[in-house]
C-alpha positions as CSV (number, residue, x, y, z in Angstrom):
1,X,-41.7,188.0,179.2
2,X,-41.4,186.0,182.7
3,X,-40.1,187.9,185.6
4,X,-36.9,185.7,186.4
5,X,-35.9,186.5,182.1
6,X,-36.6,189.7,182.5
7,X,-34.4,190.2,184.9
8,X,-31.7,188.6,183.4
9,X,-32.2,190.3,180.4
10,X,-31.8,193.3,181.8
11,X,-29.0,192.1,184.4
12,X,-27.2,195.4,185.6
13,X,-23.7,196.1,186.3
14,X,-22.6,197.1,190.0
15,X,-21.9,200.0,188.5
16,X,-25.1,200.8,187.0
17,X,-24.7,199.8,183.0
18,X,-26.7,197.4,181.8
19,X,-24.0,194.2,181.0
20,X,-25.0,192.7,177.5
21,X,-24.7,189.3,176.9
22,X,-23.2,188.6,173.4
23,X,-21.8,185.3,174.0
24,X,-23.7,182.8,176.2
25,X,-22.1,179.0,177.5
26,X,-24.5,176.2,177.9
27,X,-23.2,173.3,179.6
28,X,-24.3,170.2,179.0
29,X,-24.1,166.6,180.5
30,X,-27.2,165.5,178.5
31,X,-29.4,165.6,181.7
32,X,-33.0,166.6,182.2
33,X,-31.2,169.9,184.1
34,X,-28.7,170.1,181.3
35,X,-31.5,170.3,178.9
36,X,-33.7,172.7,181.1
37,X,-30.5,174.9,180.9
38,X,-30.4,175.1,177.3
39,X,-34.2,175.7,177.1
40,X,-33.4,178.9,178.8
41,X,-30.2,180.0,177.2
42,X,-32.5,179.9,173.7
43,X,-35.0,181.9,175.5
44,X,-32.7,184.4,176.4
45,X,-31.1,184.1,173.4
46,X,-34.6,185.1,171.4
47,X,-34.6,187.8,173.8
48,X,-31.4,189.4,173.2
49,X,-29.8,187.8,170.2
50,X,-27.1,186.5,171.4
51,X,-25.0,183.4,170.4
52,X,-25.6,180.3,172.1
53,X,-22.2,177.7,172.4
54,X,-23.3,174.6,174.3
55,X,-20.5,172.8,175.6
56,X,-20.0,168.9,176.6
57,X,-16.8,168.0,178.6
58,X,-16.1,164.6,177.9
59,X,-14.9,163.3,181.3
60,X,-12.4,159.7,180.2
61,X,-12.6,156.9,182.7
62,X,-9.6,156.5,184.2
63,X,-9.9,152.9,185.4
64,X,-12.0,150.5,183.4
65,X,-13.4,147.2,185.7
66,X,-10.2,144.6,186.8
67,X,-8.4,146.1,183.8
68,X,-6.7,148.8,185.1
69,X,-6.1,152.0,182.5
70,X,-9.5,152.3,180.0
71,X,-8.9,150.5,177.0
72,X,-8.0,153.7,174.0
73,X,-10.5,152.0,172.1
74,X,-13.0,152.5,174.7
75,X,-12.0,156.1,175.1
76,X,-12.2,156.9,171.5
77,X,-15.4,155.3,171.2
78,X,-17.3,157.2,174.3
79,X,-15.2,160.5,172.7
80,X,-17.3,160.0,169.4
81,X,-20.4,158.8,170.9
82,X,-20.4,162.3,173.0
83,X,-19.5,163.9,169.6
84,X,-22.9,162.8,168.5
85,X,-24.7,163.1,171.1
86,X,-23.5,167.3,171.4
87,X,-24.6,167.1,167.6
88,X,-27.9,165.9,167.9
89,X,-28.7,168.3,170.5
90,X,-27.1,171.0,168.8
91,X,-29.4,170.3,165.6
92,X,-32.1,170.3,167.9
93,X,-31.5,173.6,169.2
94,X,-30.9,174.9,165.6
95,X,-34.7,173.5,164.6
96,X,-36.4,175.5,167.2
97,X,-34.3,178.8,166.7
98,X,-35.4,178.2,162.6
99,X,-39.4,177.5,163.9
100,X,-39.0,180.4,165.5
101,X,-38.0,182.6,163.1
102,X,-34.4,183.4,164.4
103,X,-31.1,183.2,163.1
104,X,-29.3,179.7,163.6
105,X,-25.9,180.0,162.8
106,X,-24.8,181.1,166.2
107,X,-25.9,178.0,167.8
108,X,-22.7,175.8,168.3
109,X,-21.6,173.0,169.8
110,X,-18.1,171.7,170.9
111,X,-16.6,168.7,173.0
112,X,-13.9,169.1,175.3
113,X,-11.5,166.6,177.4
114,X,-11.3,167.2,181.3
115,X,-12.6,167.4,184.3
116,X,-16.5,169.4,184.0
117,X,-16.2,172.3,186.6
118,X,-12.6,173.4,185.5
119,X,-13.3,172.7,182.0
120,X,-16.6,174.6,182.0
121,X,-14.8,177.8,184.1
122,X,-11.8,177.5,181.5
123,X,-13.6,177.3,178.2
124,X,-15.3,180.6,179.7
125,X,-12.6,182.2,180.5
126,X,-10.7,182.0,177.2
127,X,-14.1,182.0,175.1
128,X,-14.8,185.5,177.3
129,X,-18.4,184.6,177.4
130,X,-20.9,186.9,178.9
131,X,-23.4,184.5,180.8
132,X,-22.7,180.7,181.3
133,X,-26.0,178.5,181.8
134,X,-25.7,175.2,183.7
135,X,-28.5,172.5,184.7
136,X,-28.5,172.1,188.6
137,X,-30.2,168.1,189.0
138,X,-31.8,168.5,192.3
139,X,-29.8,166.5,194.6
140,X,-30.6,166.4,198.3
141,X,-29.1,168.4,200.4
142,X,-27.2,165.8,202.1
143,X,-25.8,164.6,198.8
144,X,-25.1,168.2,197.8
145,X,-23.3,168.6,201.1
146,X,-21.1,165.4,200.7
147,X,-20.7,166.0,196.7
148,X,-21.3,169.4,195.9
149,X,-22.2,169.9,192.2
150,X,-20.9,171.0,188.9
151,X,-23.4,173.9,189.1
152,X,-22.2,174.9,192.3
153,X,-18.6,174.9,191.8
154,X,-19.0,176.7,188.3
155,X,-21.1,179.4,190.4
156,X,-18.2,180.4,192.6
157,X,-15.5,180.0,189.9
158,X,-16.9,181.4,187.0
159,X,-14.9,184.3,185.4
160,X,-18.8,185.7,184.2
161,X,-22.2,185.7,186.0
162,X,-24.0,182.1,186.2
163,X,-27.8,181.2,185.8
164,X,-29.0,178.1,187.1
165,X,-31.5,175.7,186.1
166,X,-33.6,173.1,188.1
167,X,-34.3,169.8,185.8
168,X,-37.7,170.5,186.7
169,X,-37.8,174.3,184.6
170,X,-40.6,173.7,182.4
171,X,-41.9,170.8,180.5
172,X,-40.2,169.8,177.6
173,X,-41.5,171.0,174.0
174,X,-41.5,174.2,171.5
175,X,-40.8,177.2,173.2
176,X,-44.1,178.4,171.9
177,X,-45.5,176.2,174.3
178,X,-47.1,174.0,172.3
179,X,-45.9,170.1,171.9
């Protein structure tokens, strides 16, 4: 077992209890850093058994070109192509719990409309997760300055303790490490 999992696997309380983690939040935005996140929530998650819920917010434009409002079309068309994107993903997670040997049944997957950091500190909240695992993308710090990040913001807001992920984690392939 790495050092950095370890650790978390064995995160203690302030007051000296170990804190399971039951239920664990992946965000996702489909990024390299969004996938590096869900690498190791399954990691943890053959570690400790937990369930895994990877989460998409689905962000609607507001303002589409000369147009004005986004065409509903539009909307509804981005909302299901998110919808199978979280799917396909999700399936893929599922595939390397099974080649591993675990449980995949609580691996889920769910879409929801809003803004990321609010959505992602809400769906927490209400889901009372025990961990929430988000990609951080590597900006510069100029950019991060000016920008901030989802990460960053769902660090200081979250109602549960937050493990981020640099994009740059591990290379992608079976958790075995093999390819």
């Amino acid at each position: 077992m790495t050092g950095a999992l370890f650790e978390l696997a064995s995160l203690w309380h302030p007051v000296g209890a170990v804190q399971p983690f039951h239920k664990v939040l992946v965000a996702t935005d489909f990024s390299r850093g969004a996938s590096a996140a869900l690498d190791e929530a399954l990691a943890v998650r053959q570690v400790i058994g937990c369930s895994v819920e990877v989460l998409h917010v689905f962000e609607a434009p507001i303002a589409y070109g000369e147009l004005g409002m986004a065409p509903p079309d539009l909307v509804d068309r981005l909302a299901h192509a998110a919808d199978r994107q979280l799917s396909l993903v999700v399936t893929e997670a599922k595939r390397q719990a099974k080649a591993l040997g675990t449980d995949d049944a609580t691996i889920t997957g769910e879409v929801v409309p809003g803004f990321a950091m609010e959505a992602i500190v809400d769906f927490a909240a209400r889901g009372r997760f025990d961990l929430v695992v988000v990609g951080k993308q590597g900006r510069s710090a100029l950019a991060e300055l000016l920008i901030g990040s989802v990460a960053e913001r769902v660090l200081r807001s979250a109602p549960c303790p937050v493990l981020t992920v640099p994009a740059a984690t591990r290379p992608r392939g079976r958790r075995d490490g093999s390819r």
